[in-house]
N, C-alpha and C positions, 0 to 999 in steps of 0.2 A: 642698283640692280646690276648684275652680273647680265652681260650681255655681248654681240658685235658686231664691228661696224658691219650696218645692211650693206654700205659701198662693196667693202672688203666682202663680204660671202658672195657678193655680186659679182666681182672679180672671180672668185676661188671658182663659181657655179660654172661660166663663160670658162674659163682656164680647164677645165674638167672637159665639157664638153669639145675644146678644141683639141685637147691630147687624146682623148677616144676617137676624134674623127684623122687624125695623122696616125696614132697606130692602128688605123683599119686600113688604110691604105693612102696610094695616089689624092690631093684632090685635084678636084677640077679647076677652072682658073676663076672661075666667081667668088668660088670657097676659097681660092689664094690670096683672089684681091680682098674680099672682107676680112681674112687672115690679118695680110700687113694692115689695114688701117685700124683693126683692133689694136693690134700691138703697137702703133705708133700712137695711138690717142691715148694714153697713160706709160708711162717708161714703168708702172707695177705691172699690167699684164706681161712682161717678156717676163718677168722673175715669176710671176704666180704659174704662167706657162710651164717654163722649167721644172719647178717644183712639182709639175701635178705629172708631166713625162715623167720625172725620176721615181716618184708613187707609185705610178701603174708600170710601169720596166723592174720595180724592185718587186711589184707583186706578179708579173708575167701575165696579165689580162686577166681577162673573166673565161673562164673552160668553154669549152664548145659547148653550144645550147643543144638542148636535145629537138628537135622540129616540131612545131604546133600539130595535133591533132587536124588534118584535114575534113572540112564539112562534106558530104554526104551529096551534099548538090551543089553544081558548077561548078566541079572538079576542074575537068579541063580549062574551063573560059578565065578561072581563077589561077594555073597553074604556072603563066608566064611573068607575075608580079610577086609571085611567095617568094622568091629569094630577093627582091627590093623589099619587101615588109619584113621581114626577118631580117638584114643586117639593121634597115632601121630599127626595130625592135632591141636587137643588142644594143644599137650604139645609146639609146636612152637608158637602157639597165645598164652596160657599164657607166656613162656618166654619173647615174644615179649615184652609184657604188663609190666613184670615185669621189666625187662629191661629199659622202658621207664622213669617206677616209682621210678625206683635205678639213675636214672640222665645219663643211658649210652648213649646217642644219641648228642653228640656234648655240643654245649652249651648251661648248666641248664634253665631253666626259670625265676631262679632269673638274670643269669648272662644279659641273654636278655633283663632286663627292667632294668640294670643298661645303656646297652648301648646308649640310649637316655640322659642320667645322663653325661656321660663322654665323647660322642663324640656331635661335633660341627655338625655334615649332618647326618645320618644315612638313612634306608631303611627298609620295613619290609619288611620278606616274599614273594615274586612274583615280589614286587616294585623293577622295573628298571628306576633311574632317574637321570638329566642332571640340571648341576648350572654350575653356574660361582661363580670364588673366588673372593675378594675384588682385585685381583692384575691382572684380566684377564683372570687368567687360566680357562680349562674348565674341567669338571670333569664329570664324567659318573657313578654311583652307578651302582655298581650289587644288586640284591634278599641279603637280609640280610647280608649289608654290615655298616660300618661305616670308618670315619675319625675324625682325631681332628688337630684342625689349632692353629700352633703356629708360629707366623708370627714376624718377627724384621726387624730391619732396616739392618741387616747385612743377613739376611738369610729368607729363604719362608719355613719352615718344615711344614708334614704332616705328621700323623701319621697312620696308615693305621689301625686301631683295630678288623676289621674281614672284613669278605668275598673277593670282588674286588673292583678295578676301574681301569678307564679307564683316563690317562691323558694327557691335552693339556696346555703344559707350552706356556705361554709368558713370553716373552726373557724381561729381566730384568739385566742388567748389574750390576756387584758387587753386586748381592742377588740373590744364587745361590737358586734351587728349589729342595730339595731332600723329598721325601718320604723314610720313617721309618718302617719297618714291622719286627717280630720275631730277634728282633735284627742283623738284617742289613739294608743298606740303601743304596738306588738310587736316584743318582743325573740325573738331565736333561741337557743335552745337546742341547738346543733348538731340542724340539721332542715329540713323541706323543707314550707312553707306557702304559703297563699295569701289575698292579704287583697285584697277588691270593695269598690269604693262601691257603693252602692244609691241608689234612689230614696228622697228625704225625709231626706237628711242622715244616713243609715245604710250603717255601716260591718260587711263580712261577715269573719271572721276564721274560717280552717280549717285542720287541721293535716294532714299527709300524710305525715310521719314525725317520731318523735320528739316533742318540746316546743317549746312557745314559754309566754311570760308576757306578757299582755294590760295594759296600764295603762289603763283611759279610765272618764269620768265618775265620778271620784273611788272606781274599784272596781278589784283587780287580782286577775287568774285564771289558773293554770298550766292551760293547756292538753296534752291526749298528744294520742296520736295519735290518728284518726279523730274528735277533739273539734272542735266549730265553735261559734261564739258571734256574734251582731252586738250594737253596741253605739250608742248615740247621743247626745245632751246628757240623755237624761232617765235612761240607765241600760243595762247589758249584759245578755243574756237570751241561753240556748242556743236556737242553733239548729235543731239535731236534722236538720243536711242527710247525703245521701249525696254526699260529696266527691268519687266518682268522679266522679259527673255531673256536679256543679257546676263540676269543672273540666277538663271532655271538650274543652271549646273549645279546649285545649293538643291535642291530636288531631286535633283540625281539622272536630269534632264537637259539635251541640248534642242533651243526651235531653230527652226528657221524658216523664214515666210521669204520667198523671192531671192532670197544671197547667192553671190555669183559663187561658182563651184568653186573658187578660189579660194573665198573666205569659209566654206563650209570644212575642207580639206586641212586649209588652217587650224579649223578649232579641234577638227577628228584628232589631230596631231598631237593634240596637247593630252588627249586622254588615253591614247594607248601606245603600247611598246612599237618601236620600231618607226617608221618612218610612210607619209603613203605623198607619189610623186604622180603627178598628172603631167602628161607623156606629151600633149599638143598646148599650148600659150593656149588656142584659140577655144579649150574647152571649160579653162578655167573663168570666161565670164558667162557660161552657161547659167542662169537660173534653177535654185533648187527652193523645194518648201518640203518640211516634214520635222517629225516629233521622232530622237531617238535616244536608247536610255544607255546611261553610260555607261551600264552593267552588260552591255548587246552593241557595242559599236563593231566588231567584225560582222556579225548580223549586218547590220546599218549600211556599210562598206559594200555585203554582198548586191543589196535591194538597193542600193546607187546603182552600182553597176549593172545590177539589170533595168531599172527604171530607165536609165538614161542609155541603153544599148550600147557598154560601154565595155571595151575586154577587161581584162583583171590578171594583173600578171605577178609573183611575190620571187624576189631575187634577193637574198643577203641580207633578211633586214628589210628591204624595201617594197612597198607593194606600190606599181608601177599601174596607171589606168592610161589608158588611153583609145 
């Protein structure tokens, strides 16, 4: 999988937001002291720092925003906190911006147009599509996904290089069918599964019919049916997902019952352009439940944000909630 280090975008994210907060001005001495013990707790942060100052100095900041529309009532009682809500405002859409321009949002732009280069199927963006392989099988792309086919006379390997799919082996005697992802691999037991990268170097493994046998981090598990498991360098651990939903996106649908807004944001992400940042930590483990279709996610985005009384703001590419 084409992917990076979570540590590293963690860095890059924190590095962003501390260069919009020194080029907005003075800070105060709380914000100096959590400053230096940032920077002394990794000797990377003082370099990811610099880096992200020389970014926003070579781009000269984000323009003067234009002022929010004032509501209608409690003008006044409201009027003495609109310039504290506003430079906060900015400083989250420049981070945001910034953030983007530093490569922290998954994978670079360079890496995305190598993946056409290295894999055999790919997907962009929204594209959810369905082939068949030279030997039968049938295969389902998620939203920016890829594989790469390495096919023998002794063996059917795929290599899973980002996102998802969805697969339908045919039964092939002596040429067994294994998919490859973050170094582990799933073989097929005559059956029909689906294996996700995730965030942080973690891989989802689900069954939909039948078996598969899981090889990774020096552990191997037969899987049946409605079994899921994710596994990573450190070890595999059931999942315990409902795989219809995890794999509705074949449908042309995303659920979700109870998921903290964080992971809801997450998956929005995967299916359309651009980027969407939730503005407070504190709203990302909000509770969401709802049914929406991947052909209507800016729709979906608006009735978030009004369900959950939430503003909605679009800067550069990025749509900002909070």
């Amino acid at each position: 999988m084409i992917s990076q280090d979570p540590q590293q975008r963690s860095i890059r994210e924190a590095a962003a937001e501390w260069a919009v907060l020194l080029a907005d001005g003075a800070l105060d001495d709380p914000q100096r002291e959590a400053l230096q013990q940032w920077l002394q707790a990794d000797p990377r942060h003082a370099e990811a720092l610099a880096f992200a100052q020389r970014t926003w100095a070579a781009l000269g900041g984000l323009p003067a925003e234009k002022p929010l529309p004032r509501r209608a009532t409690s003008v006044a009682s409201n009027a003495s906190r609109l310039p504290r809500r506003h430079t906060r405002l900015r400083r989250w859409s420049a981070a945001a911006c910034l953030t983007l321009l530093l490569g922290g949002l998954g994978l670079s732009q360079g890496e995305r147009m190598l993946l056409p280069l290295l894999a055999d199927h790919h997907t962009a963006v929204g594209e959810v599509r369905s082939l068949t392989l030279s030997d039968g099988s049938d295969v389902i792309l998620d939203s920016g996904s890829a594989i790469r086919l390495d096919y023998s006379a002794g063996q059917r390997r795929v290599e899973l290089l980002a996102g998802a799919a969805i697969f339908q082996v045919a039964p092939q005697a002596g040429r067994p069918f294994v998919v490859v992802a973050s170094g582990g691999s799933v073989q097929a037991l005559g059956t029909r599964f689906l294996v996700q990268h995730e965030a942080g170097e973690r891989t989802l493994v689900g069954v939909l019919e039948h078996a598969v046998q899981v090889n990774a981090a020096q552990q191997q598990r037969r899987l049946e049916e409605g079994d899921s498991v994710r596994y990573d360098a450190a070890g595999m651990h059931d999942a315990s997902l409902d795989l219809q939903r995890a794999a509705s996106w074949q449908r042309g649908l995303l659920i979700f019952d109870r998921q903290p807004l964080g992971q809801v944001i997450e998956q929005l992400n995967r299916y359309r352009p651009g980027y969407i940042l939730i503005g407070r930590d504190a709203l990302a483990q909000r509770e969401v439940s709802g049914v929406f279709r991947l052909d209507g996610l800016d729709d979906a985005l608006a009735t978030l944000t009004r369900e959950m009384q939430l503003q909605h703001r679009e800067l550069l590419g990025v749509s900002l909630i909070y």
